[in-house]
C-alpha positions as CSV (number, residue, x, y, z in Angstrom):
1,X,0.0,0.0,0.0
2,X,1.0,3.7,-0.7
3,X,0.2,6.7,1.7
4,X,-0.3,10.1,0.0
5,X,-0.7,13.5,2.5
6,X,-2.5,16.2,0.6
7,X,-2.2,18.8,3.3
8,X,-3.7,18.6,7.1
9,X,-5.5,15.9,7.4
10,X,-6.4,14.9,4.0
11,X,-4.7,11.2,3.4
12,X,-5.2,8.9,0.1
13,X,-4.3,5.3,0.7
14,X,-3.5,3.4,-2.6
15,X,-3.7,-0.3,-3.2
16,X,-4.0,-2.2,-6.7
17,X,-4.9,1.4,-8.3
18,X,-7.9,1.7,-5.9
19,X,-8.2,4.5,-3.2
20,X,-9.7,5.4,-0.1
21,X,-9.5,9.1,1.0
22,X,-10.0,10.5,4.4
23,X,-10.6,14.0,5.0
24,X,-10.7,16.1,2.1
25,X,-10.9,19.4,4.1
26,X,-10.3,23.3,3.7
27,X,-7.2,23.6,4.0
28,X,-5.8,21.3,1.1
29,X,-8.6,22.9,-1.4
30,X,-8.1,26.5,-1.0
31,X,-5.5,28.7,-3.1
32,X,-6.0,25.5,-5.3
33,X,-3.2,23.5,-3.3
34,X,-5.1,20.9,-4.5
35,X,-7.1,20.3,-7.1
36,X,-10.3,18.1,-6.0
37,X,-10.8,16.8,-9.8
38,X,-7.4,14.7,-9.7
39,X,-8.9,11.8,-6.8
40,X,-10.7,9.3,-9.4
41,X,-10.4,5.6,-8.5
42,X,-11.6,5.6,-5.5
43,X,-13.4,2.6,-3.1
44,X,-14.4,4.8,-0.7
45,X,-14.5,8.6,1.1
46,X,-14.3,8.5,4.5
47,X,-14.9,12.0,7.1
48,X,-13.6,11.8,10.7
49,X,-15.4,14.3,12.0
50,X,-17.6,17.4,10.5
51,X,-15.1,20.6,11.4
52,X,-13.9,21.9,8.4
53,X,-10.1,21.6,8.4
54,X,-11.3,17.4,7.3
55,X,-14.6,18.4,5.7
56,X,-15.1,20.6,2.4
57,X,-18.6,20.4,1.3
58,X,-18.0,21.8,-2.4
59,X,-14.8,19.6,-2.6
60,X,-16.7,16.5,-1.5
61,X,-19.2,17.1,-4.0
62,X,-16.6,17.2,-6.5
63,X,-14.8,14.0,-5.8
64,X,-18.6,12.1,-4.6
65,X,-19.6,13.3,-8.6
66,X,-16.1,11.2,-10.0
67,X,-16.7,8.6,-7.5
68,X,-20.5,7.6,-7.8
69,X,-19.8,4.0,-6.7
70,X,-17.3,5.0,-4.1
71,X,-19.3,5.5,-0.5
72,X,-19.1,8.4,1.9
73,X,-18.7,6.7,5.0
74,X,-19.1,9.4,8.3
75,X,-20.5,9.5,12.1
76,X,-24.3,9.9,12.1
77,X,-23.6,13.5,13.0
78,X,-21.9,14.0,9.3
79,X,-24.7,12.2,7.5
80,X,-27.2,14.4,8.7
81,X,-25.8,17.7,8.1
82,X,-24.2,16.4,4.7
83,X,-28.0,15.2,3.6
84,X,-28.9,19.3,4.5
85,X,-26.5,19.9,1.4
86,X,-27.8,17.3,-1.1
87,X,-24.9,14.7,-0.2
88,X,-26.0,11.1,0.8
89,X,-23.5,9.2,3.4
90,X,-23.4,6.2,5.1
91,X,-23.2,5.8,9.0
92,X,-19.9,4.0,9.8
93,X,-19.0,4.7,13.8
94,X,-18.2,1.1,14.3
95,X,-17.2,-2.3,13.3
96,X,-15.7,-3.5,9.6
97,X,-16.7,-2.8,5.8
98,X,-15.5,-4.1,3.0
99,X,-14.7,-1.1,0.4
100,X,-13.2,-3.4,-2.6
101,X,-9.7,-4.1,-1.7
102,X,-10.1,-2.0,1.6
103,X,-10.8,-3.2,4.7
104,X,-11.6,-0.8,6.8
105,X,-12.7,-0.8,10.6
106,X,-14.5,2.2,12.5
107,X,-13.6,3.1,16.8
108,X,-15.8,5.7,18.1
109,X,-12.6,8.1,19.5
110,X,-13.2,11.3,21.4
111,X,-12.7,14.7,20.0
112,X,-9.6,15.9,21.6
113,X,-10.3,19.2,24.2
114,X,-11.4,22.4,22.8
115,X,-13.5,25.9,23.6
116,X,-17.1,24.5,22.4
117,X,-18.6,21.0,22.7
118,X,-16.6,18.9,20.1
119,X,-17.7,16.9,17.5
120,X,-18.5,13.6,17.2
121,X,-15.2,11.8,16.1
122,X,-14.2,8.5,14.7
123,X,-10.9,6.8,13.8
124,X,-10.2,4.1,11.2
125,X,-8.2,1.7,10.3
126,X,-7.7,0.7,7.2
127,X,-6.7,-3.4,6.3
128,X,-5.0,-3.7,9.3
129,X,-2.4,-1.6,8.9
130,X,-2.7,2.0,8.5
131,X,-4.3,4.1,11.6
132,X,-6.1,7.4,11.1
133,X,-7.5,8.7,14.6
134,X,-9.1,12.0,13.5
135,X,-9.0,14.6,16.0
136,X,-8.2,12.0,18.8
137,X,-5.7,11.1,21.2
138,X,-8.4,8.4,23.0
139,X,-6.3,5.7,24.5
140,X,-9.3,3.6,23.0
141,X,-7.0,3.7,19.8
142,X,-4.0,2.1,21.5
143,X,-5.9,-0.5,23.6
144,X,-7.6,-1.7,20.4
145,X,-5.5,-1.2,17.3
146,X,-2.1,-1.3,18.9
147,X,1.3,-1.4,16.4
148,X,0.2,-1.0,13.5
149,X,2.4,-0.2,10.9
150,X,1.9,3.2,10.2
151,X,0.2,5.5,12.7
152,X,-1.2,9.3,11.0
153,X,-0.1,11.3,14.3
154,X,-1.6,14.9,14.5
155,X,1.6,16.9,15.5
156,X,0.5,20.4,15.8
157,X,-3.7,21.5,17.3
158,X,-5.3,24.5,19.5
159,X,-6.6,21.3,21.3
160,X,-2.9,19.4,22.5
161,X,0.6,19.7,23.1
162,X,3.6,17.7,21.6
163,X,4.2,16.1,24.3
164,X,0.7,14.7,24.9
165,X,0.9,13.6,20.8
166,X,4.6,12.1,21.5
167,X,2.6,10.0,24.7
168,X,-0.3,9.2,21.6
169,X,2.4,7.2,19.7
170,X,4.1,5.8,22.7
171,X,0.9,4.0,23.4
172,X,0.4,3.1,19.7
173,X,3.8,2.0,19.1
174,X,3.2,1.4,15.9
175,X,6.2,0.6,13.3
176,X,6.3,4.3,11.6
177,X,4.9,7.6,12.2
178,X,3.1,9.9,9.1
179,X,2.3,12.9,10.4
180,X,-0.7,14.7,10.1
181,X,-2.7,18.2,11.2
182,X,0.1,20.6,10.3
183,X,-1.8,22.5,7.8
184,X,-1.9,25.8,9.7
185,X,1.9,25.4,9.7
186,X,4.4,27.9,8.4
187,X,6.7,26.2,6.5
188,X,9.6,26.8,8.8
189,X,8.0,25.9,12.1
190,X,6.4,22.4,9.9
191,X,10.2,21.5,9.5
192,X,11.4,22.1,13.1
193,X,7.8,20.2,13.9
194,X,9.5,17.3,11.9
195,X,12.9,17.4,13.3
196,X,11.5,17.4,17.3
197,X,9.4,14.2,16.5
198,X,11.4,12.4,14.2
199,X,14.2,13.0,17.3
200,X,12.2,11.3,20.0
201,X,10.2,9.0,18.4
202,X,13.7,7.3,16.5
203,X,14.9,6.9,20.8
204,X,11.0,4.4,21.2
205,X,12.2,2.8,17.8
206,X,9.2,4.2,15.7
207,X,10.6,5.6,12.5
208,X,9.1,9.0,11.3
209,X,8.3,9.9,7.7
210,X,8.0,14.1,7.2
211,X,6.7,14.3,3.6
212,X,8.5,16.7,1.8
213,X,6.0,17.9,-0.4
214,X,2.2,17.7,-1.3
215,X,1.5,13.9,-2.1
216,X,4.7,12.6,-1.5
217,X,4.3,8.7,-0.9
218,X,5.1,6.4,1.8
219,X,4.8,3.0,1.2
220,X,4.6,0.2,3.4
């Protein structure tokens, strides 16, 4: 499998020429960073939670329009307010689907901490392997899908510190580190981001990928 970052939060995972996307949100979309046309192929669409950095209604309608037999797969809270804008979505907050060659699993994961009530959150994994935990550092993640091989770590939020991300992956322990939720970044503190947590993780034996640039791949 490949992994492909497309700014923030936005992650394609390739298999066999297939895809499944997770959070196509504002960030990667505006300024035309990235151009919601190019994500064709895909088995499935999959929204962590409804804030806006991971969900972009007009991009989603875009990609849902090249995708008709690809699913959007979202919390009950996302299904509702994406039928309000002519979008149909499927309730996936728990258990296993089958999206072609994907299989993907659903953990109901709390919101990390912030000013208002937070959203409903899930995190997925996706055949096993890759782990994408939303806007969550919920030790549910570690105490059900521990070391994986690739963990998509949120490094920089309003709603944690490093350290409390740094403790996130301790508890994963998974084999490698992508990380994620950088968008608001500069690109100077993005790099010096990278260079703390590629530091401490490498002394717990987890490596850390830092993508140098939009769609760069990992594979496992």
């Amino acid at each position: 499998m490949k992994v492909y970052k497309y700014v923030h939060s936005c992650v394609l995972v390739e298999q066999d020429g297939r895809g499944i996307l997770f959070d196509p949100g504002v960030f990667g979309f505006q300024e035309d960073r990235v151009d919601a046309h190019k994500f064709t192929d895909l088995e499935a669409i999959v929204i962590t939670h409804n804030h806006p950095d991971h969900l972009d209604a007009e991009a989603l309608r875009i990609i849902a329009a090249a995708n008709p037999q690809a699913p959007i797969l979202a919390n009950a809270q996302i299904v509702e307010q994406l039928r309000g804008q002519g979008l149909t979505a499927t309730v996936f907050e728990e258990g296993q689907k089958q999206c072609g060659v994907f299989s993907v699993e659903a953990l109901r994961a709390q919101h990390g901490p912030i000013l208002f009530p937070g959203p409903v959150n899930c995190a997925y994994r996706v055949n096993g392997q890759v782990v994408h935990p939303g806007d969550s550092l919920d030790p549910i993640i570690a105490e059900t899908w521990p070391n994986p091989p690739l963990l998509l770590l949120p490094v920089a939020a309003p709603w944690m510190r490093e350290i409390e991300s740094f403790a996130f992956a301790q508890a994963v322990a998974p084999i490698a580190v992508f990380p994620i939720h950088d968008g608001f970044y500069r690109d100077f503190f993005r790099e010096a981001c990278y260079s703390r947590f590629a530091s401490v993780l490498q002394a717990e034996n987890i490596a850390f990928h830092s993508p140098a640039e939009i769609s760069e791949a990992f594979e496992l």
